[in-house]
Each structure stands twice: as C-alpha cells, then as structure tokens.
C-alpha positions in Angstrom: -18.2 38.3 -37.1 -21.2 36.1 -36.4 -24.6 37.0 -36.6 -27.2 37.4 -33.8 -28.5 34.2 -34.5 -25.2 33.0 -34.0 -24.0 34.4 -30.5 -26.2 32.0 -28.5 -24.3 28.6 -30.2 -21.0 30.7 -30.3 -21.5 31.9 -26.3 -22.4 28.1 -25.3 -19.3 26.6 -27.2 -17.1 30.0 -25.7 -18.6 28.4 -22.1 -17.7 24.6 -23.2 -14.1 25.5 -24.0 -13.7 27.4 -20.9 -15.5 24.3 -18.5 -13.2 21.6 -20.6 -10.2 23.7 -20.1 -11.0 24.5 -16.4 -11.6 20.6 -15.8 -8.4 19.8 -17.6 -5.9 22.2 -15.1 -4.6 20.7 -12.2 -5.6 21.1 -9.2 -5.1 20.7 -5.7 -6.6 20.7 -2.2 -6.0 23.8 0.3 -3.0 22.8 1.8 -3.0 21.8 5.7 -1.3 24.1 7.8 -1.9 22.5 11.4 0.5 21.8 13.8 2.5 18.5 14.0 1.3 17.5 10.3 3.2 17.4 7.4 2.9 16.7 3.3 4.0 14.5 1.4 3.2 14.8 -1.6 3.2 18.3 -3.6 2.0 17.1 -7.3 -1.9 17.1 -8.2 -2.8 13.4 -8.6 -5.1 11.8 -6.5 -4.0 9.4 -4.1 -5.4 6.9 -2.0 -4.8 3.6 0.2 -1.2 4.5 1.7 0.4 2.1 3.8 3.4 2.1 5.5 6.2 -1.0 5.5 6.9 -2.6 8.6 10.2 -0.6 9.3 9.1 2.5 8.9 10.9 3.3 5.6 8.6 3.9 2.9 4.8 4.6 2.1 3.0 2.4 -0.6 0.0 3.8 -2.2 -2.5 3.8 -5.2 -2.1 6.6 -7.0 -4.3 7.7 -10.2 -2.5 10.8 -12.5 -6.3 10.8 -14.4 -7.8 12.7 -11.3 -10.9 10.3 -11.3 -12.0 8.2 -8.2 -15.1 6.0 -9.8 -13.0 4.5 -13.2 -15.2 1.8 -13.8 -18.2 4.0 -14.4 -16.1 6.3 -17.4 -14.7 2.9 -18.4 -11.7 4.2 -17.4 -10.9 1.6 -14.6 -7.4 0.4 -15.9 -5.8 4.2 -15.4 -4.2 3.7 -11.9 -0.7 2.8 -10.0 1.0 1.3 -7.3 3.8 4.1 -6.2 6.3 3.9 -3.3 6.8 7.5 -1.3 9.8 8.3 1.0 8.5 10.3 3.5 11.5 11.8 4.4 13.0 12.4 0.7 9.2 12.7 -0.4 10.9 10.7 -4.1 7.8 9.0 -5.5 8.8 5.9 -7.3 5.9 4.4 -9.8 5.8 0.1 -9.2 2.5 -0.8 -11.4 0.6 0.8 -13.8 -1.2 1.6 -15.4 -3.7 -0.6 -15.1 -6.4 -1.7 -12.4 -6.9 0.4 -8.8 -4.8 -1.9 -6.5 -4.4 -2.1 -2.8 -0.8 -2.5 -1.9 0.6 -4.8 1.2 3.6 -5.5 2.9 5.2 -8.6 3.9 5.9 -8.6 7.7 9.5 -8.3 7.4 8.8 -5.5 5.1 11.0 -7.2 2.0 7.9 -7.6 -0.4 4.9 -6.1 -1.9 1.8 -7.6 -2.8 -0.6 -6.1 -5.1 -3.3 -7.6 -7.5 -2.5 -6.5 -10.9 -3.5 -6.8 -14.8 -2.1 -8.0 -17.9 -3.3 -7.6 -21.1 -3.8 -10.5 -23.8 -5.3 -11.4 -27.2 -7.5 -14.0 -27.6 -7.5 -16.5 -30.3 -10.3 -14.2 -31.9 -8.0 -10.9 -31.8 -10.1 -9.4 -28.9 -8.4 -8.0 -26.1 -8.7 -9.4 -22.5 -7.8 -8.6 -19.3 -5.8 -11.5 -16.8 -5.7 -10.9 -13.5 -2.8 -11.7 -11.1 -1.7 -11.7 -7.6 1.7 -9.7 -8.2 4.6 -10.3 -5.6 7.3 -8.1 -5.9 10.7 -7.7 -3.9 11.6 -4.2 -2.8 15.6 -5.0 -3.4 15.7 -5.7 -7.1 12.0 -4.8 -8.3 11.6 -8.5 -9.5 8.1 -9.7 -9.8 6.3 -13.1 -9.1 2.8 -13.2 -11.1 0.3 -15.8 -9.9 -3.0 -16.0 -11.7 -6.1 -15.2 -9.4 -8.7 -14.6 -11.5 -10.9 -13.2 -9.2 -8.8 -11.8 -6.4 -9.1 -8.5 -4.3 -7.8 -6.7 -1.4 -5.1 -8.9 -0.7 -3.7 -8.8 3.0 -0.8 -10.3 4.4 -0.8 -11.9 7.5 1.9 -11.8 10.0 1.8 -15.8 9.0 3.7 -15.4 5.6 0.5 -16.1 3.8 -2.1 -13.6 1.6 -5.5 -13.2 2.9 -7.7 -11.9 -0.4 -11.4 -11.8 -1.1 -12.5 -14.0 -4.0 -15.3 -15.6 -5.7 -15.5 -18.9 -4.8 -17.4 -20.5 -7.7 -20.6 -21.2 -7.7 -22.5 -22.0 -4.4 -25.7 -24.2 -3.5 -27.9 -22.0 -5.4 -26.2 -21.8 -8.4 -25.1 -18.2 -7.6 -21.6 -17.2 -7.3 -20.4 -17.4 -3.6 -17.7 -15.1 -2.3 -15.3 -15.6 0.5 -11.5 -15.5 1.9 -8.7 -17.6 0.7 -5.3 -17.6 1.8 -2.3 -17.9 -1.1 1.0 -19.0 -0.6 3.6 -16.0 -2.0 6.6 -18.4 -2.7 4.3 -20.5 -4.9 1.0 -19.0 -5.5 -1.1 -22.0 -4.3 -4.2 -21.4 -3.0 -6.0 -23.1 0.5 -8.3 -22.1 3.0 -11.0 -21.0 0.8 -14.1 -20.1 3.2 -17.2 -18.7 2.1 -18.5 -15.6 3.6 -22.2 -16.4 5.8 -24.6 -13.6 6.9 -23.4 -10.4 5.5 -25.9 -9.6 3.4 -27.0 -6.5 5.4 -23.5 -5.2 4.6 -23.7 -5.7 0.8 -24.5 -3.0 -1.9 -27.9 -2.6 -3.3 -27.7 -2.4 -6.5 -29.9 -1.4 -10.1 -33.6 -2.5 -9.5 -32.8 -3.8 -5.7 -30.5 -6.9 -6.7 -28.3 -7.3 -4.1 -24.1 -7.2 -5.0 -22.5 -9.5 -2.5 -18.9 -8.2 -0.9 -15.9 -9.5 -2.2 -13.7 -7.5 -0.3 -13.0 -6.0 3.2 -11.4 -3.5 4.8 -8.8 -5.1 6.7 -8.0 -8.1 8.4 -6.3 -8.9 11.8 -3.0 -9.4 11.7 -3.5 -13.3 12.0 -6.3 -13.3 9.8 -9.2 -14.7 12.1 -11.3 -11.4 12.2 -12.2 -9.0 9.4 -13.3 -5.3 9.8 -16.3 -4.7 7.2 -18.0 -1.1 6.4 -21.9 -1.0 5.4 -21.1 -0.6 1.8 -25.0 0.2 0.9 -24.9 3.4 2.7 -21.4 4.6 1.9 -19.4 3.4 4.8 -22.2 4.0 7.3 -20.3 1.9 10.0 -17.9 -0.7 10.6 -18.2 -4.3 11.5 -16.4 -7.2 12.2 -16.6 -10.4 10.7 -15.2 -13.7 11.9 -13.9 -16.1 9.1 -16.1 -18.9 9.3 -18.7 -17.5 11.8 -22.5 -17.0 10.8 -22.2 -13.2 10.1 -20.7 -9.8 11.0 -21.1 -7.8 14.3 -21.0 -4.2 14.8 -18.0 -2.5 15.8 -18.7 1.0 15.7 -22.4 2.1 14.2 -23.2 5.3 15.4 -26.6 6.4 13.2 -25.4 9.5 13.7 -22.4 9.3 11.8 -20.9 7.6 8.7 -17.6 5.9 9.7 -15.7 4.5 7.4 -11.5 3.4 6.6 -10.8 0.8 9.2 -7.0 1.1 10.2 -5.5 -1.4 12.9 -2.0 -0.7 14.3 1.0 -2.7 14.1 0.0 -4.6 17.1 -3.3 -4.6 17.0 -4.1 -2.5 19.6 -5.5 1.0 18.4 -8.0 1.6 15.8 -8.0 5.0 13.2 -11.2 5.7 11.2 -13.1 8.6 9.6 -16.4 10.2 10.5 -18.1 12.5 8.8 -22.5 13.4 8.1 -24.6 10.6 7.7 -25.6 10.4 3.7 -23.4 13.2 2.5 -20.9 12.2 0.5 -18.6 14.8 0.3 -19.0 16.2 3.8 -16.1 17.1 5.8 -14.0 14.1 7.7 -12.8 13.7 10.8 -10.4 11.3 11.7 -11.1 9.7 15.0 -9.0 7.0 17.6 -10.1 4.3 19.7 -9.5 1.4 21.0 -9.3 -1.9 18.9 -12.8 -2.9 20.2 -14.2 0.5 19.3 -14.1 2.1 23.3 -12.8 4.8 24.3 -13.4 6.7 20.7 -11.5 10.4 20.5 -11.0 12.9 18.1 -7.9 12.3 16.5 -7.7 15.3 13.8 -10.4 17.6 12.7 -8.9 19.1 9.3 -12.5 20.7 8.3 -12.9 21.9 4.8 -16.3 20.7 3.5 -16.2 19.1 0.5 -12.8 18.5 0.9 -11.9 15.2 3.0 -8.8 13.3 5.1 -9.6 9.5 4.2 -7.1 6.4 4.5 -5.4 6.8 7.5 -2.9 4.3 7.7 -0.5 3.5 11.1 3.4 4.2 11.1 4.6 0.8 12.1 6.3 2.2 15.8 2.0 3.7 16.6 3.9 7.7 16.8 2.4 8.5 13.5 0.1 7.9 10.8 -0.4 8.6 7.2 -3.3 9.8 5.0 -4.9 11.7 2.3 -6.8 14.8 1.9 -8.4 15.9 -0.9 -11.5 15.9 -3.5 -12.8 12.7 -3.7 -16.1 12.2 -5.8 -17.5 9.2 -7.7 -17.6 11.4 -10.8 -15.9 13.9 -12.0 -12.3 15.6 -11.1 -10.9 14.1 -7.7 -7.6 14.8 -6.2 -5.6 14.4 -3.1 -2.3 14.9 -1.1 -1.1 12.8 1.6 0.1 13.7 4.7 2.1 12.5 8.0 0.7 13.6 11.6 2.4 12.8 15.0 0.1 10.8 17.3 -0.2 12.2 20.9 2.0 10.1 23.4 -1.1 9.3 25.6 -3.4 8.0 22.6 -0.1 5.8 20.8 -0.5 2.2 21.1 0.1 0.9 24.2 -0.6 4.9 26.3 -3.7 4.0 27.6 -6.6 1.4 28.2 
C-alpha cells in the first residue's frame, strides 16, 4: 500500500498505463452504412492511395499496419506497404514493405505495377543507408525489376508505356536544387525528358522560419502526361491546379476560398474529375467527395459520408467510370490514424461520358 505522498505519482502512472494501452488497441472508423456503398476492408490498418488496374480486377493501395499517417516526423517513415485488394474476394495480398510510403501505378494494360521503393545497405563505414528505386513488378509471377532513382516520387504511368515521376533535377542556376518531371523507361530504367518545374512557388510548402520547400511531387498527371493537377500544399490542399509540363506556372482548376479541396482523381478517359472538400484550415473536418467535370464545371456532390473528425479521402476511378474506390477513416499528422476503404456506385447520369 503506498503512502499519501505516493498516490499522486502512482494515480499519474495508473492514467499512463491506461492512455498507452488505449493508444495501443485497434481501432476502427464507424462503419458506412449508406446505400450503394460497400467495404472493403474489415481489419484496422490505415489505408491510403487506392487505385484500381485497368481491367477492373484488383485495387492497389499503401497500406500502414503502424496506424500512423506523418512517419517522417516519429522517424518512423520506413513502416509502410504496397498491398493488392480483391474487391470482390476482399483477399489482401502484401507486395512491398515494409519500408517507405509508396504510391502504386498500373501499366495500361494492367500487367505491371510501379512503385518507388527502398533497400537497405551498409556502407563501407558500417552505417546503414537507404537506396532508393523505381520498382517494376509483374502481376503474373511477382518478379521485380529495380532501377535506381535516387530521388524519385509519385511515379505515374502514362498511357505511352513510359513513367512520369517527380525528381530533383540537380542543381539549378542558383546553385539550389531544381525539381521537375522525368519520364523512365520500365523495360530498362533509362531516364529522358527531365523538365524542370517554372512558377509554382505559390503552390509550395512554407516551411521552419519561412524557407520555402519546393514540390517534388503532384497529384496526378494526364493520361499522356502533358498536364499535371497540383494542390496548394502550404494550406493543406486548399485547391487544385493544373500545371503544364514545360509552361511558366500552374493555373487554377478549382480554388474555392471557401473550401479546401484536395485528392485530384481523373477517370480512365479523362473525362470526369473526383475530389474532396471539406472546411477551409481544419484539418480534420468532415469530407465530402464531390464530381465534376475534367475542367472543374459542372461540380456536384458526389457522397456526403459526414462524421467530423472522421474523413473519405483518395477516391480513385473504377476503370469502366460506374464506380470508385476510397478510404474513410482517422487521418492525423500525429498520433493514431486509421482507415477502411470502400466501393460506391456512381449515378448513371454523372459516369463518364452521361453528361456535359
């Protein structure tokens, strides 16, 4: 039995315990119960980026079994996956991990997967490093092609054959590194078309003391690869432009001041745009998930799941426009995040192709 003195320290390690253990049991989102949507996903990892393969068959996504969003700042960055869902058998098969969050993509024929990945080494000195690769791997046999790309993000593949990623260019004019686009062969790796980004600084993060962090990534990219869809990174997602590889700088698509938008997603044929919406400057406010035309016209709401703080982010098209994919869930830049995805039906008038 502790003395009086001791109750307070033995109360406040009683209330530790109890906060550790409650952070440590899984948890999920409320489920969705609306009409025409569907999960899944049942377990309580958090998921994010889904995106579905050209025929329809599976569902690629990063998934992170950690239930933390913002890695990097625990110095936990190297804790993710790259799975593959069947979203009729709903088997989740794990591809990559753990290691770096990754963006998956799909060849056009829907054959491969592309995802940036890490390795680790031991230098002469007995420290470890990290090596970054471009990672192409064949959905038949699971074998892998690893191309070194030291600096590569967000890789895209164009209906082309090639990889669109966002990479540091080396240094530019000033000295300063210089970030950009380059295309990458995926039978051999090789590298061409490197252009520097021009004119985006209003879309880059502000970081520590004001120094501006230049983008190195995007969104998305056009099928073809011309035109890339940007959010306002410096006030989380406030909007989403469109940038032109090669022009002087971005325009905006859809900027609505009173809004955030955010999660660009272009259907198979370009035609239709998904995105969310939620309060300006409030990170976890409830979503919505909006539809409009590829030029931004025409916006309507798409699906309106509610549930402040949680959130639906990534939607992602089916490849035939009748559906889409995405996740719903806790998603904070600290602390315990999780998600489930989901499958809704898209109205017939608002598929691609069902109106103007």
């Amino acid at each position: 039995m502790g003395t009086l003195r001791q109750w307070p320290v033995l109360a406040g390690l009683a209330i530790l315990l109890i906060s550790c253990r409650e952070l440590s049991i899984p948890q999920k989102a409320p489920r969705l119960d609306l009409e025409n949507v569907r999960r899944i996903t049942s377990d309580t990892y958090l998921y994010e980026y889904p995106v579905w393969s050209p025929d329809g068959t599976f569902i690629a996504a990063a998934r992170n079994m950690d239930n933390q969003v913002d890695m990097l700042v625990l110095g936990l960055e190297r804790a993710w996956e790259v799975v593959l869902i069947n979203p009729v058998s709903l088997e989740v098969t794990p591809l990559y991990g753990p290691g770096a969050l990754s963006i998956a993509t799909w060849a056009p024929e829907g054959d491969r997967l592309a995802y940036v990945t890490d390795q680790t080494r031991d230098d002469q000195a007995g420290e470890v490093r990290f090596e970054r690769y471009l990672t192409v791997r064949s959905i038949a046999d699971g074998a892998e092609t690893h191309y070194p790309c030291a600096s590569c993000a967000y890789p895209m593949w164009l209906e082309e054959g090639m990889i669109l990623v966002g990479v540091n260019l080396g240094p530019g004019p000033d000295g300063r590194p210089q970030y950009g686009t380059a295309k990458v062969d995926p039978g051999t790796g090789q590298m061409h078309s490197e252009t520097p980004y021009s004119g985006i600084s209003e879309l880059s993060v502000i970081g520590p003391e004001g120094i501006l962090l230049p983008i190195i990534d995007f969104d998305l990219a056009s099928p073809t690869g011309e035109v890339l869809f940007m959010t306002t990174l410096a006030h989380d997602c406030s909007g989403i432009w469109t940038y032109r590889i090669g022009s002087d700088g971005p325009t905006p698509l859809i900027d609505n001041p009173e809004v955030d938008e955010c999660d660009p997603a272009l259907s198979l044929d370009g035609s239709r745009l998904l995105y969310t919406v939620k309060a300006p400057r409030q990170q976890l406010a409830a979503t919505t998930i909006m539809l409009a035309n590829a030029d931004g016209t025409s916006p309507v709401t798409l699906l309106e799941p509610g549930g402040d703080p949680y959130q639906a982010r990534y939607p992602t098209w089916s490849p035939d426009g009748t559906q889409f994919a995405f996740a719903y869930g806790l998603f904070q830049e600290t602390g315990p995040s999780y998600s489930t995805l989901y499958v809704a039906d898209v109205p017939a008038a608002l598929q691609p192709g069902g109106r103007d």
